[in-house]
Backbone bond lengths (Angstrom), bond angles and torsions (degrees), N, CA, C in turn:
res aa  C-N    CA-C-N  psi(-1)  N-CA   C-N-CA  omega(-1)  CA-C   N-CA-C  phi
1 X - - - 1.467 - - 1.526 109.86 -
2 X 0.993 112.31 -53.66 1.737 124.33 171.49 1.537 122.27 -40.58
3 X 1.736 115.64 -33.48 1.242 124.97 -157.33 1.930 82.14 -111.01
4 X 1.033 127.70 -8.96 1.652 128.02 -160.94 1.910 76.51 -103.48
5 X 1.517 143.44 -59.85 0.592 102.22 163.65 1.392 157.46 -119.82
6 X 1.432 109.51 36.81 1.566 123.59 142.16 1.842 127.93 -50.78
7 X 1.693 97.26 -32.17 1.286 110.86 152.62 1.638 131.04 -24.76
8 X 1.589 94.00 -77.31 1.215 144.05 174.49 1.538 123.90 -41.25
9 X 1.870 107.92 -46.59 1.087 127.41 -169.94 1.877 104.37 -80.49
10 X 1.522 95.90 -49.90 1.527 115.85 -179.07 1.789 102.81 -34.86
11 X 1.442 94.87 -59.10 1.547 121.87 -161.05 1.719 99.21 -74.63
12 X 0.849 122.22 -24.78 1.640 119.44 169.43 1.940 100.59 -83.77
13 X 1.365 113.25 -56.57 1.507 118.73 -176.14 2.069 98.75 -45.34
14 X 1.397 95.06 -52.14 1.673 83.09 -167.53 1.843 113.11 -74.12
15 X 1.274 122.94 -24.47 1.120 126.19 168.32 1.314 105.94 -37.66
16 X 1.800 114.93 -77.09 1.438 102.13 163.38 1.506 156.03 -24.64
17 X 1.327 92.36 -64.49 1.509 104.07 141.30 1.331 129.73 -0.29
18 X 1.796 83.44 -77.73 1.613 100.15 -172.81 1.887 111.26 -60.17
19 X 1.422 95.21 -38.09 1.417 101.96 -171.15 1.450 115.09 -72.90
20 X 1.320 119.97 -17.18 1.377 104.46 171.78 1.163 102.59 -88.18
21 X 1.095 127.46 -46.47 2.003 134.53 -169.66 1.380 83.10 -43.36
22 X 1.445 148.89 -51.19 1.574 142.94 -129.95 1.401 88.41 -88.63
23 X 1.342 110.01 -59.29 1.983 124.79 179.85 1.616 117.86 -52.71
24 X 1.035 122.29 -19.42 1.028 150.15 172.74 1.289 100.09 -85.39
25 X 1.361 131.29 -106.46 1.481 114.98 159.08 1.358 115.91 13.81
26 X 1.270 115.32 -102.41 1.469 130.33 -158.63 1.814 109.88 -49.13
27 X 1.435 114.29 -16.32 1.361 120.11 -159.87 1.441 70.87 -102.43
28 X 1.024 145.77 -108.92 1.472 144.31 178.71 1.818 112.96 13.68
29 X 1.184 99.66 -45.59 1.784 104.55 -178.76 1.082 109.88 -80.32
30 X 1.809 128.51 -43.53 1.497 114.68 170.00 1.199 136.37 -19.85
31 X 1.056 150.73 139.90 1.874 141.91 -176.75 1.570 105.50 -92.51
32 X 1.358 108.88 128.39 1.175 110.98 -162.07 1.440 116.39 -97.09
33 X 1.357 143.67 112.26 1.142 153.75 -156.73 2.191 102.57 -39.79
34 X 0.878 96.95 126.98 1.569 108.99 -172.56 1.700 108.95 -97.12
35 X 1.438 95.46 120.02 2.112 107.22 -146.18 1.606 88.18 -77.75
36 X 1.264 126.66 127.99 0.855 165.71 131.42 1.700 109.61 0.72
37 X 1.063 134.63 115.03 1.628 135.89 -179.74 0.995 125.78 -56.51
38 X 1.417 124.77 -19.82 1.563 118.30 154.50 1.355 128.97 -114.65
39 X 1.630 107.78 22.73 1.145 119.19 -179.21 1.553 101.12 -77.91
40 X 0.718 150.47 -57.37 1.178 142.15 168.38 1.611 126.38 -16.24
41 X 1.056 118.78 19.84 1.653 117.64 -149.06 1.307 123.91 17.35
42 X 1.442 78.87 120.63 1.565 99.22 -159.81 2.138 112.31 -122.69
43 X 1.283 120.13 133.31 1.540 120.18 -175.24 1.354 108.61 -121.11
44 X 1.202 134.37 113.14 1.587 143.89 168.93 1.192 108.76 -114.59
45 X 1.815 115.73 128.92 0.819 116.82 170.32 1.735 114.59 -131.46
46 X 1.736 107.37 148.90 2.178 100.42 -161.72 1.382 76.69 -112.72
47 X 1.445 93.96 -177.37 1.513 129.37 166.57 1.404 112.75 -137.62
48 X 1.366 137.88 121.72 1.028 125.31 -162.95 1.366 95.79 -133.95
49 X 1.879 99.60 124.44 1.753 120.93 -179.95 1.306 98.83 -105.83
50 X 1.948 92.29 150.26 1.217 123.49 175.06 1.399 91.44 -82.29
51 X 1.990 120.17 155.64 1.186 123.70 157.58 1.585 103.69 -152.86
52 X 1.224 106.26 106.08 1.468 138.00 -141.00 1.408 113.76 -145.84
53 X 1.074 148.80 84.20 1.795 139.13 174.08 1.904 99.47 40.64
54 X 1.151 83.31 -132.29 1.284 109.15 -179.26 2.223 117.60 -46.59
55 X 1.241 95.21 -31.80 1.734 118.10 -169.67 1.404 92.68 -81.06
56 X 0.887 142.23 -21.97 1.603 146.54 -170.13 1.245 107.99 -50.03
57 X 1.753 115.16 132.37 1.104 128.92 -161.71 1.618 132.60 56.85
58 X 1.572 106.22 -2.18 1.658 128.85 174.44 1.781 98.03 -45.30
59 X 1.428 121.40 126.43 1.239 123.28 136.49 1.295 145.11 -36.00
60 X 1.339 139.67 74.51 1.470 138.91 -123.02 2.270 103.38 -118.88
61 X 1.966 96.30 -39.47 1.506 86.87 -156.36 1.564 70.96 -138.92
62 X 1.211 100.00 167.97 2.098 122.17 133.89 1.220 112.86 -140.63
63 X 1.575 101.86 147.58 1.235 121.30 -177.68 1.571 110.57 -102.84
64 X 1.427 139.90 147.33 1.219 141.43 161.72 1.588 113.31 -135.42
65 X 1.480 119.30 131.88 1.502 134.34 -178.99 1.126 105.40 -129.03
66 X 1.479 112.34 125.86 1.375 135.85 -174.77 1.663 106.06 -105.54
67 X 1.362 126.06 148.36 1.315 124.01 155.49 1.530 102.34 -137.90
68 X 1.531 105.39 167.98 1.541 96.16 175.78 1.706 96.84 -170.70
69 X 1.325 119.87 116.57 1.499 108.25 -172.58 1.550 121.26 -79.92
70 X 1.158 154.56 165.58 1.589 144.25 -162.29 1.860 97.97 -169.75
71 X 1.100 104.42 131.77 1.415 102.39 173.52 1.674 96.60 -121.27
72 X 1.402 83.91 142.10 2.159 95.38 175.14 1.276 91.17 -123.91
73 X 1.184 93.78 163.39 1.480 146.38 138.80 1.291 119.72 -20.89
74 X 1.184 154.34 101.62 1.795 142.28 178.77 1.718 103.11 -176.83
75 X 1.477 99.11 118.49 1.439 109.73 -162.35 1.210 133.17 25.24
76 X 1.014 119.12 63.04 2.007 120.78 -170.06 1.414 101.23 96.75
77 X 0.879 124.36 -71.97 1.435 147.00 -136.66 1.690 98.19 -84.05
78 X 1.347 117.99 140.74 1.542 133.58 153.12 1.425 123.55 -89.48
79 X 0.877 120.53 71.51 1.472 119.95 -167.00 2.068 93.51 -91.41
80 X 1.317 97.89 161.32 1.713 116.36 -156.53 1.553 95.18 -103.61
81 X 1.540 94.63 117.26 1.768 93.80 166.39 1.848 106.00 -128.86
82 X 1.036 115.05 160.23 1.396 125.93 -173.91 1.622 123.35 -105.42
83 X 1.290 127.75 116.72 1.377 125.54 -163.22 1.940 105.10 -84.84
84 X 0.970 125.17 43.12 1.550 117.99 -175.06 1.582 118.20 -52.68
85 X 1.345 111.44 138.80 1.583 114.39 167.96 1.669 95.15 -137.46
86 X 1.758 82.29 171.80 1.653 97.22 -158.31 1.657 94.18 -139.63
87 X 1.238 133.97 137.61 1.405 111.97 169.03 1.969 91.07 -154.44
88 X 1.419 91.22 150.04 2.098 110.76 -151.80 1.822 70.39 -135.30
89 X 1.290 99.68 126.23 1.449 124.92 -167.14 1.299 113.75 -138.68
90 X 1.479 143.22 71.19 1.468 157.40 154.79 2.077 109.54 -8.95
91 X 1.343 82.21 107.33 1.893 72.52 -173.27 1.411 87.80 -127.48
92 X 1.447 93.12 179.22 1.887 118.01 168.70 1.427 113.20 19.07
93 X 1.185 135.20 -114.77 1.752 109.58 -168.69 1.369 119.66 -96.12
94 X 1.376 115.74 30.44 1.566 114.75 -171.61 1.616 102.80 -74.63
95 X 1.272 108.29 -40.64 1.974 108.23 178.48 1.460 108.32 -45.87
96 X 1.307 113.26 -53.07 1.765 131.12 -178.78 1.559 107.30 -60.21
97 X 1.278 119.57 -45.47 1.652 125.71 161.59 1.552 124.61 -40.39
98 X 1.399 82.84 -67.34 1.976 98.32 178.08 1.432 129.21 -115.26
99 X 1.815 97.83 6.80 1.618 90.31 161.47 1.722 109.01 95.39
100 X 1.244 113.31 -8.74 2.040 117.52 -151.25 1.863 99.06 -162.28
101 X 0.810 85.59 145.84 1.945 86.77 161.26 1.791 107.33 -122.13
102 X 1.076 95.90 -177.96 1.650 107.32 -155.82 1.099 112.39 -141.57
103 X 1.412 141.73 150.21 1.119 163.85 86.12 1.387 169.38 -83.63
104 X 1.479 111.25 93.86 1.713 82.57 -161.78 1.616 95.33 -114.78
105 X 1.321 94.54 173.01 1.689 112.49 -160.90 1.498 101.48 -117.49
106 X 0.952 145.94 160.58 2.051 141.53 165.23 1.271 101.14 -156.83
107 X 1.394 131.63 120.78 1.160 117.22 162.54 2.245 102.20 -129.88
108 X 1.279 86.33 127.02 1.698 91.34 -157.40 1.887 93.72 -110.96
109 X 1.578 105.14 143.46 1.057 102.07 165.71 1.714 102.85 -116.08
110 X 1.585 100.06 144.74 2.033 101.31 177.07 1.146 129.04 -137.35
111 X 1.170 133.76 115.34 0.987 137.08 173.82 1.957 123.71 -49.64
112 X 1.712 113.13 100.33 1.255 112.66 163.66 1.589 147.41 10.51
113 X 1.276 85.23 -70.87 1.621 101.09 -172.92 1.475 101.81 -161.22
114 X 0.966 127.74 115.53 2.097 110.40 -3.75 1.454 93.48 -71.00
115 X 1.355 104.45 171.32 1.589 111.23 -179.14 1.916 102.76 -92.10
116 X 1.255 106.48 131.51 1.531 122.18 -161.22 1.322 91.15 -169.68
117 X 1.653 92.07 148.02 1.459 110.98 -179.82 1.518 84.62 -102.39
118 X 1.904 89.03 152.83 1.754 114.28 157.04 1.149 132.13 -97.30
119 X 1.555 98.07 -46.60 1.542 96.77 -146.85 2.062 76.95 -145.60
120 X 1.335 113.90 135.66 1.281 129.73 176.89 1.698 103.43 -117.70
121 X 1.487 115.12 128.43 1.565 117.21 127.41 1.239 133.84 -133.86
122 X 1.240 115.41 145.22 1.480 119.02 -145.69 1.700 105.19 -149.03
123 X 1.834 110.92 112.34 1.341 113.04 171.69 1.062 118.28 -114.08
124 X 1.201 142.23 121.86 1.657 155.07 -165.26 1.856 97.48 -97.85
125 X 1.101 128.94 121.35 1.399 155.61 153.68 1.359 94.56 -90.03
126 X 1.699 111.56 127.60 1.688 120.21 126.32 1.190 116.15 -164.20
127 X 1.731 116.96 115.30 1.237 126.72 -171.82 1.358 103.06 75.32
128 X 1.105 113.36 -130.29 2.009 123.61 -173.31 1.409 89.95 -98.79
129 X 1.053 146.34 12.69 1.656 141.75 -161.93 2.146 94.65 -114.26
130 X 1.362 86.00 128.35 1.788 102.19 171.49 0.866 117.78 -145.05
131 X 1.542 108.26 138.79 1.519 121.81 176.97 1.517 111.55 -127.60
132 X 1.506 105.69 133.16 1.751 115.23 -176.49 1.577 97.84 -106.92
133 X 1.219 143.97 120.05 1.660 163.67 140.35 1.640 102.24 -89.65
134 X 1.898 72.76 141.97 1.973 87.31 163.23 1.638 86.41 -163.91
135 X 1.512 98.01 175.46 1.261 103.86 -160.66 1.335 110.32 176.82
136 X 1.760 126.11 118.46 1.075 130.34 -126.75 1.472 91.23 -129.36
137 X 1.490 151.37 92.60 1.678 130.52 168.56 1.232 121.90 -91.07
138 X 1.145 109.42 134.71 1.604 134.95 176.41 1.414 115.65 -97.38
139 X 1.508 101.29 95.50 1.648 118.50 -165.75 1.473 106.93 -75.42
140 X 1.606 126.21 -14.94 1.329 145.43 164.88 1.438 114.62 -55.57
141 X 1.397 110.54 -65.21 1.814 137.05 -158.88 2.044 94.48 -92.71
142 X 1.542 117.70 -23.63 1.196 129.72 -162.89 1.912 111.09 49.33
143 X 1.630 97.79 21.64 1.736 97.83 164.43 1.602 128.46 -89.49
144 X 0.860 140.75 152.46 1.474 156.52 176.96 1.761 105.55 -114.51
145 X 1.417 117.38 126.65 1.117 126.62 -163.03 1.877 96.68 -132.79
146 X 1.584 109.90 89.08 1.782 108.48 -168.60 1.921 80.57 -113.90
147 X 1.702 84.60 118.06 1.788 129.65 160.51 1.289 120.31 -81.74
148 X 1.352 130.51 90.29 1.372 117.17 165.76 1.521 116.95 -81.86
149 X 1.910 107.85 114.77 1.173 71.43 177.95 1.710 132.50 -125.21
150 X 1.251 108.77 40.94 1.800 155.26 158.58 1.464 97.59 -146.78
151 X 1.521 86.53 161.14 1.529 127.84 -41.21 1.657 118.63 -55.67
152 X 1.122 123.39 -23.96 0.995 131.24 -170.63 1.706 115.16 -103.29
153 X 1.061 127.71 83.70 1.787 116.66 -161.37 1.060 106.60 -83.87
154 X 1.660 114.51 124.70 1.301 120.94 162.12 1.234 110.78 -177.64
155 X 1.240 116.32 -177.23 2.087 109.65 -163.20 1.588 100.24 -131.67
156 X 1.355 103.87 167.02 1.779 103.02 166.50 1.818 88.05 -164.19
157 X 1.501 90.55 150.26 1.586 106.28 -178.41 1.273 116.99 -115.39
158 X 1.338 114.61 125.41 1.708 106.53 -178.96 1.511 101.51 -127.95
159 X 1.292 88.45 172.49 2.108 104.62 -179.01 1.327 127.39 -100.56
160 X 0.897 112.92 114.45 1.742 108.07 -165.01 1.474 107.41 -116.04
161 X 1.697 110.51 179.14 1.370 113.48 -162.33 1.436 81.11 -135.91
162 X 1.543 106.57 161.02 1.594 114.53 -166.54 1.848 99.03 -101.58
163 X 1.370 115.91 157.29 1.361 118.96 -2.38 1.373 116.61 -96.03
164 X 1.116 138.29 134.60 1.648 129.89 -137.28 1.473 84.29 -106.77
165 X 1.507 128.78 154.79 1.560 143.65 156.32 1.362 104.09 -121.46
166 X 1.534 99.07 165.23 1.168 100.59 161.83 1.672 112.09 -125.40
167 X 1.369 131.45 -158.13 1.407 123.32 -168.75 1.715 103.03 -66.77
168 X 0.901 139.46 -21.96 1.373 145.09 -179.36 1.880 110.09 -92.75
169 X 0.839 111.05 -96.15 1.536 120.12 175.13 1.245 113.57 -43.24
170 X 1.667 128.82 -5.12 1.948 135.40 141.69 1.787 98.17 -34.76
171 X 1.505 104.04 -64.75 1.564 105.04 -144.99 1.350 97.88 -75.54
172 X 1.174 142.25 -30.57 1.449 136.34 -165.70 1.930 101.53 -97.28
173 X 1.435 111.12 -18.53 1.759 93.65 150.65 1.598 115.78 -76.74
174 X 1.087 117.40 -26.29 1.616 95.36 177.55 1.157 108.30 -71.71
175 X 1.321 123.33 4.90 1.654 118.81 -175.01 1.746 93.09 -86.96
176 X 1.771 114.23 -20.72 1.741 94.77 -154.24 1.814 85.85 -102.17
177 X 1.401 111.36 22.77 2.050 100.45 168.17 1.518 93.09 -105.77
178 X 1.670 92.07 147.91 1.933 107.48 151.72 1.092 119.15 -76.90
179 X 1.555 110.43 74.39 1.558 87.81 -172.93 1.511 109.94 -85.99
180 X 1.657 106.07 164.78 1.430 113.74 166.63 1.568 112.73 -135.31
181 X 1.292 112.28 -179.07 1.807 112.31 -161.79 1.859 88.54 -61.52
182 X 1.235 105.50 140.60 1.520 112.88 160.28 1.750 98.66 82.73
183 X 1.037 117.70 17.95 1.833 113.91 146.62 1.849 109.57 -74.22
184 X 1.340 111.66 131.38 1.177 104.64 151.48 1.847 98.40 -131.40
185 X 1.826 100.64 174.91 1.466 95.15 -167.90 1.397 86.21 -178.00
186 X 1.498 109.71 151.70 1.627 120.46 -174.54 1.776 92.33 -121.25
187 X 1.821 95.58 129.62 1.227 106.19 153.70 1.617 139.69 -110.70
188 X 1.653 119.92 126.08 1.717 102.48 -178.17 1.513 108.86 -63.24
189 X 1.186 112.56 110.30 1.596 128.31 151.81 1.418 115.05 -74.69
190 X 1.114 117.50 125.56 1.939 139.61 152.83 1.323 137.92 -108.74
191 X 1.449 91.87 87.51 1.609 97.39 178.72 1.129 130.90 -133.87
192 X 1.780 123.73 124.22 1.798 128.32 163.98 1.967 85.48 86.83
193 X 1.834 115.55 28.17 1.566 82.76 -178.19 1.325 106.63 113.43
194 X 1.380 137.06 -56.10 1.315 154.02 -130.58 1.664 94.61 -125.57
195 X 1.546 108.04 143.47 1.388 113.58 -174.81 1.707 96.68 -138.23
196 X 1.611 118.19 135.78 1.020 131.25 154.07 1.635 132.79 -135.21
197 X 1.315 96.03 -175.15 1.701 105.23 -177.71 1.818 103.58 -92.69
198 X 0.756 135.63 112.92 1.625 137.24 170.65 1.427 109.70 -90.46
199 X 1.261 109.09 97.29 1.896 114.66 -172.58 2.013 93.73 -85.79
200 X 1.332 99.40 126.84 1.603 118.91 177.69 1.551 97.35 -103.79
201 X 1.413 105.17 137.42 1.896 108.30 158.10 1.908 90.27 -145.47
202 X 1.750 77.12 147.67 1.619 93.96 170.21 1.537 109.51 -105.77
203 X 1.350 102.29 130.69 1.743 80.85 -160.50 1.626 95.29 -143.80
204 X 1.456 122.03 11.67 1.893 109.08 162.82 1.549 85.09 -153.35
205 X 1.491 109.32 138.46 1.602 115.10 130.25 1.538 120.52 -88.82
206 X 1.125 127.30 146.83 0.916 150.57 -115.15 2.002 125.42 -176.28
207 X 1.246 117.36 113.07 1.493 112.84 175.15 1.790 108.02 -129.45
208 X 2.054 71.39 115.27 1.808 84.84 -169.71 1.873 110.00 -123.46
209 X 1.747 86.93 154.63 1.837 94.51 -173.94 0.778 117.38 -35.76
210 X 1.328 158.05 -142.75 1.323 142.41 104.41 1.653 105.39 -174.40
211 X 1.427 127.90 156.60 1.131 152.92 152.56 1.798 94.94 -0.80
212 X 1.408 100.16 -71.44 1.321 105.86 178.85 1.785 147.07 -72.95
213 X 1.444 73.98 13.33 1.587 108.76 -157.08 1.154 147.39 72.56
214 X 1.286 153.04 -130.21 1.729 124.64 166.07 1.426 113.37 -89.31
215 X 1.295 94.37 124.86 1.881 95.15 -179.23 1.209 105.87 -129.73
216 X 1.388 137.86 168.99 1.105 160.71 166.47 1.456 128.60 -63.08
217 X 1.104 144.92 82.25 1.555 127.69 -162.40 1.484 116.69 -133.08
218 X 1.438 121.10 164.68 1.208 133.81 -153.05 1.242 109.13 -130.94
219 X 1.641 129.88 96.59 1.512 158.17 -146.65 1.568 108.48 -79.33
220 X 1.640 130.46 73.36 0.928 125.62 -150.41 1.569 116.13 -106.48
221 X 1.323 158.03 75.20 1.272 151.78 -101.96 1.458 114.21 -143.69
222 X 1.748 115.90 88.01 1.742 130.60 -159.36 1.335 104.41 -87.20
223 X 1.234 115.72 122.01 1.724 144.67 174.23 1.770 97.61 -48.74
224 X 2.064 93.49 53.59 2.051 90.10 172.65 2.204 106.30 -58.68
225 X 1.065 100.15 -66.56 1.674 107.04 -172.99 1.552 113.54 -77.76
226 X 1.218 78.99 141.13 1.820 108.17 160.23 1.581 102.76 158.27
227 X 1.438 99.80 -169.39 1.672 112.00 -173.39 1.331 93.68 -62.04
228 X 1.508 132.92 -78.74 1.328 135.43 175.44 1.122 146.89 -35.73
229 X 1.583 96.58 -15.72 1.692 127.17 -158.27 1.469 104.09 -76.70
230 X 1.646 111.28 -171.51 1.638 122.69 171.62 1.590 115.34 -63.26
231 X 1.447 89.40 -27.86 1.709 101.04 -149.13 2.091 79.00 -142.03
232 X 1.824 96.93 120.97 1.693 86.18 164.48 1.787 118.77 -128.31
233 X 1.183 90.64 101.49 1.181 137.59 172.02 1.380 140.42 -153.89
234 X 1.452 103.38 166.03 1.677 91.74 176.21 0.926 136.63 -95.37
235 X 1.441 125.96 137.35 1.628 129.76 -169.05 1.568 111.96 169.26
236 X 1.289 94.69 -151.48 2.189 105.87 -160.26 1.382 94.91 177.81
237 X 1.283 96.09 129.98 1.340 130.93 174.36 1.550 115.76 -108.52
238 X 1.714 120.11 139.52 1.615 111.90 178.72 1.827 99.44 -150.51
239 X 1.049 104.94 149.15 1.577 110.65 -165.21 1.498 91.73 -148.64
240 X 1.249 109.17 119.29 1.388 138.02 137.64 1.425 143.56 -45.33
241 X 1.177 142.83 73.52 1.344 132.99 -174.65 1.581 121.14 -122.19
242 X 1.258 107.14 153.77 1.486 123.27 -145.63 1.612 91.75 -65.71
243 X 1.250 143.14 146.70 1.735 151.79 -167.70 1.641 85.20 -103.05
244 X 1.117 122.33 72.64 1.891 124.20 -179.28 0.978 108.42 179.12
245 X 1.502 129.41 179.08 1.221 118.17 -148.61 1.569 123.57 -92.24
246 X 1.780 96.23 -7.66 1.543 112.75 -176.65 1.741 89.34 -73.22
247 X 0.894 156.56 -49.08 1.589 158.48 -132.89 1.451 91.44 40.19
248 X 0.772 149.56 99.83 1.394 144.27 -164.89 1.624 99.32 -124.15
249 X 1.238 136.63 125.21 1.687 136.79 162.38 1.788 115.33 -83.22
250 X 1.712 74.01 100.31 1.565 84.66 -170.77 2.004 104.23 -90.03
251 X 1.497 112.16 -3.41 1.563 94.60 -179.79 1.791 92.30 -179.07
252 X 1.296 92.50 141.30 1.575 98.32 179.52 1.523 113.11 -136.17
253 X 0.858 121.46 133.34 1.353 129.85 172.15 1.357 134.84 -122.40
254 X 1.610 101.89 109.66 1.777 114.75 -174.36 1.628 130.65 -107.24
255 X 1.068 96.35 104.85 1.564 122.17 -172.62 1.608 104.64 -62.92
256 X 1.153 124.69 128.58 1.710 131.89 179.05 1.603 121.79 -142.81
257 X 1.071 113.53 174.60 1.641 100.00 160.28 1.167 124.37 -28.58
258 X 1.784 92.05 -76.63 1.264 93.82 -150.50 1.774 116.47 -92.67
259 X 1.433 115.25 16.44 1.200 129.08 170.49 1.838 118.76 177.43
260 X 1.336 75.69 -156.22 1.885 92.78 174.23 1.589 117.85 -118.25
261 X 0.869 160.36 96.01 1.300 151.08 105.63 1.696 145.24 -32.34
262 X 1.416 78.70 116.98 1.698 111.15 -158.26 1.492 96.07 -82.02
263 X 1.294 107.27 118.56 2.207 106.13 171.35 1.662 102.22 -104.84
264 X 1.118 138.67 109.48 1.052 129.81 141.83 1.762 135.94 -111.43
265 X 1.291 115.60 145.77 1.330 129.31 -166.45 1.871 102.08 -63.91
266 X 1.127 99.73 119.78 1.314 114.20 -177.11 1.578 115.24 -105.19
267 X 1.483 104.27 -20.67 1.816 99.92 -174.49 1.494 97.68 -160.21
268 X 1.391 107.23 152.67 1.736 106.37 173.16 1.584 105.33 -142.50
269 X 1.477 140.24 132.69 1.014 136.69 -179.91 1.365 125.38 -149.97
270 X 1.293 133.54 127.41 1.749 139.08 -157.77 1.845 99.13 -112.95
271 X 1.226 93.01 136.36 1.331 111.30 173.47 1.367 112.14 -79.80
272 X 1.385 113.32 -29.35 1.424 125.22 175.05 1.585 120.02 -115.87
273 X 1.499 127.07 137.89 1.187 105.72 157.20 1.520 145.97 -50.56
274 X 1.206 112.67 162.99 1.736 105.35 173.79 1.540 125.14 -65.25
């Protein structure tokens, strides 16, 4: 009786066995989400020249991009969201250029996968003039709820279509496409309230100097201006990014009235190794 059920026990113990080895297995075969190029915490910082007559090559802006990865809490589950900030910094003769200095601030939170913004804040500097934005999306309801709250406090809710960005978390999804020459693709933009279509084309490869030395990059150029546009006015926007797996924006260049402005990548730095 003893050995009938030691039998018994074996044959229940290895069943188990089997069943985790199998679960195990099968969790092993899943495809495992592929981390993202600036997930890693990641710091970029531009310099952006005037090139203008006489102003040419003038020190005008800096740019700084923050990433930082954070996992919460949300029904059981830890799912991965990203704390990004953005900050556009008025230097050396840009006051003398345009009369004002500047600042704006972005600090965006996004959801992974798919890559989507959540949660926006956003402060606009110019001259003695300030503006406080926030802005809350509901990937459930597909509403956006943008709060101003200076100078003027008050809210408005609009309806959006996925995967929605906003002025910050735009540039670091074009980092998560392969693009190649002859992609085009529309993105929902949300901004200050206001919702649009952001038309992308890839339209030169390209091997440029750079900070990082000669790299390979892919000439990608978003429909910012017009009446309808993000920005209404006239001009053209062009962004550079590395043809590898960082997509990295190694140089941008913004066309305006009253000139050209040159962005190039001046520094790159990871909180984490590769």
């Amino acid at each position: 009786m003893f050995y009938n059920r030691f039998i018994s026990f074996n044959r229940k113990v290895g069943v188990v066995v089997i069943l985790l080895a199998a679960c195990s297995f099968a969790l092993a075969q899943q495809p495992q989400r592929a981390a993202l190029p600036f997930e890693r915490g990641e710091e970029l910082v531009y310099q952006a020249e005037f090139s203008r007559a006489l102003l040419r090559g003038a020190n005008v802006a800096e740019f700084q991009f923050k990433s930082v990865r954070e996992n919460i809490s949300k029904d059981g589950e830890d799912p991965v969201v990203l704390h990004l900030t953005g900050d556009v910094v008025s230097k050396g003769l840009f006051p003398k250029i345009a009369g004002f200095k500047f600042h704006q601030h972005v600090e965006s939170v996004a959801d992974v996968e798919p890559f989507t913004v959540l949660h926006t804040n956003k402060v606009e500097e110019q001259g003695k003039r300030s503006r406080v934005l926030e802005a809350v999306f509901n990937h459930e309801t597909h509403k956006a709820v943008w709060s101003e709250r200076s100078p003027n406090p008050g809210s408005i809710s609009i309806d959006f279509s996925e995967p929605i960005q906003d002025v910050l978390t735009v540039i670091y999804f074009l980092r998560t496409r392969k693009l190649k020459v002859g992609d085009s693709f529309d993105v929902p933009v949300s901004d200050a309230g206001r919702l649009f279509r952001l038309s992308v084309k890839a339209v030169e490869a390209k091997e440029l100097s750079t900070v990082l030395g000669k790299v390979k990059t892919i000439r990608v150029e978003p429909a910012l201006f017009g009446d309808t546009a993000l920005v209404r006015a006239r001009g053209s926007l062009s962004i550079w990014l590395t043809d590898d797996d960082r997509c990295l924006p190694v140089k941008a260049q913004l066309r305006v009235e009253i000139g050209t402005f040159d962005i190039k990548l001046k520094s790159v730095s990871y909180l984490q190794p590769q």
